[in-house]
C-alpha positions as CSV (number, residue, x, y, z in Angstrom):
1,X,-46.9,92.5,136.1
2,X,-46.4,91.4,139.8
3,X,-42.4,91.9,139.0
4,X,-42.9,95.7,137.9
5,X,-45.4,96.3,140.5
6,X,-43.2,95.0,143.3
7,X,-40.3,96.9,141.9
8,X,-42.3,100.5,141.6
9,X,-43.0,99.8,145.3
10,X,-39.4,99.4,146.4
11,X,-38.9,102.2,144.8
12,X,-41.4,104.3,146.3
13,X,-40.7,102.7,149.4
14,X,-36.7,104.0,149.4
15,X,-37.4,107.2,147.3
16,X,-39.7,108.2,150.4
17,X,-36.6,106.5,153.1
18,X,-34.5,109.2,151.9
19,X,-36.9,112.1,151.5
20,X,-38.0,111.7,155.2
21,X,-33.8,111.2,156.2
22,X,-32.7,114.0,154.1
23,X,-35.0,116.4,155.5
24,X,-34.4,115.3,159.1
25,X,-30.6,116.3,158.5
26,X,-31.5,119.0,156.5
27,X,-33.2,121.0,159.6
28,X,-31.6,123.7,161.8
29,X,-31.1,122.8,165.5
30,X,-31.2,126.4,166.6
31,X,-34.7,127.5,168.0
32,X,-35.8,131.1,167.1
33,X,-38.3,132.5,169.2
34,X,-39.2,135.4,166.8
35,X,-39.4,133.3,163.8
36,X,-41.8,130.6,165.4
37,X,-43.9,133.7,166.0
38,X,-46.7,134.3,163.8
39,X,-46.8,137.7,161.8
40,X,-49.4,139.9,161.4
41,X,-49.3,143.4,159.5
42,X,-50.0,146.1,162.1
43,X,-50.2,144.0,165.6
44,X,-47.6,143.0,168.1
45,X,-47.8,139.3,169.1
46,X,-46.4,139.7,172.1
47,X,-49.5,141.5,173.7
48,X,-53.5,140.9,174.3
49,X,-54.5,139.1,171.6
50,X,-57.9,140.4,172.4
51,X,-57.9,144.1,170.7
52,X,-61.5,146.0,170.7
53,X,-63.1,145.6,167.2
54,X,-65.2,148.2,166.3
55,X,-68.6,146.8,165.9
56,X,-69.5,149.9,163.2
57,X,-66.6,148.0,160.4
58,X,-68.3,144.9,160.8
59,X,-71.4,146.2,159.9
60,X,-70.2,148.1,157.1
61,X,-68.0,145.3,156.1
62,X,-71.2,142.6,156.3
63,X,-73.6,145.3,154.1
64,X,-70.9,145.7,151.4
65,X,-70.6,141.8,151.2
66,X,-74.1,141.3,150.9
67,X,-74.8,143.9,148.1
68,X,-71.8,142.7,146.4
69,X,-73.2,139.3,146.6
70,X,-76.1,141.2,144.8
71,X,-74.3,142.8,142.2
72,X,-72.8,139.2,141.1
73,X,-75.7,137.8,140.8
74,X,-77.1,141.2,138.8
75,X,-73.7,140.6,136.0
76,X,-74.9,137.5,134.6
77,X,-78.3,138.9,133.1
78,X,-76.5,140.7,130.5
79,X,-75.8,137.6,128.8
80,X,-79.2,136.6,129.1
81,X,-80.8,139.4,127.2
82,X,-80.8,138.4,123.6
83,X,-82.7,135.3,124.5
84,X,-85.0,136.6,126.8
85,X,-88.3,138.7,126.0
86,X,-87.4,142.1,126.3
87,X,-90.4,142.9,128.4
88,X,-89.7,140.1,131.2
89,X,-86.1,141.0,131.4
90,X,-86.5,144.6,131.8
91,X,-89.5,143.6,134.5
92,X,-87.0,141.6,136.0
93,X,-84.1,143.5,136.4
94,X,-85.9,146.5,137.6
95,X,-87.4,144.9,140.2
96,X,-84.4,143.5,141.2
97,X,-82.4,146.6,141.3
98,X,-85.8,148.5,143.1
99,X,-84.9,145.5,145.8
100,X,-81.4,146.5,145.8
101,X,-82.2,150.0,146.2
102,X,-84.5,149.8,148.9
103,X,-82.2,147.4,150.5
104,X,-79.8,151.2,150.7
105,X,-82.0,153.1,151.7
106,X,-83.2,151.2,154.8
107,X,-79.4,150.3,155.8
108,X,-79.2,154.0,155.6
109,X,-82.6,154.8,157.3
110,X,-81.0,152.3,159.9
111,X,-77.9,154.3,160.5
112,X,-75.5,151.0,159.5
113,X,-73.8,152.9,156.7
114,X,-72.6,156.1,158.9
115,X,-69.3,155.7,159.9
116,X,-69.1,158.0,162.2
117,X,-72.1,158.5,164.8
């Protein structure tokens, strides 16, 4: 037991010698400025980093996670159905989805959803 356990270590021990030497040969001495850059889609790296961010797409993007955050929590009902009282469920989900509704309207009422003001 102590024989195979001291073996599997020696093992590991020169398996992991040689990973770390091999990949120390393995690199390219050459430093590239543009490919140490990160890459975004759509923005130069070489200027501000701090662009204006339009306070209207964060709104718009924070309402359509929060209803969709709704609507995930609406899907699993449907399995529900067959064991639930017909009466409670359909109490249920329509007061759920008059919630939801309302929810619109007043982010509406609110201006949040206009994209343009």
């Amino acid at each position: 037991m102590k024989t195979t356990l001291f073996l599997g270590l020696v093992t590991l021990t020169i398996t992991q010698s040689m990973n770390l030497i091999l990949n120390f040969c393995s690199k390219k001495s050459f430093y590239d400025r543009e490919k140490n850059s990160p890459f975004e889609c759509g923005f130069d790296p070489k200027n501000l980093a701090r662009l204006p961010f339009s306070l209207q797409f964060f709104l718009v993007a924070l309402i359509f996670v929060i209803f969709d955050v709704e609507l995930v929590l609406l899907l699993p009902t449907i399995s529900v159905i067959k064991i639930c009282n017909l009466l409670s469920f359909s109490f249920t989900l329509n007061m759920f989805l008059i919630i939801l509704i309302l929810g619109l309207f007043h982010e509406q009422n609110q201006g949040s959803l206009n994209w343009v003001n």
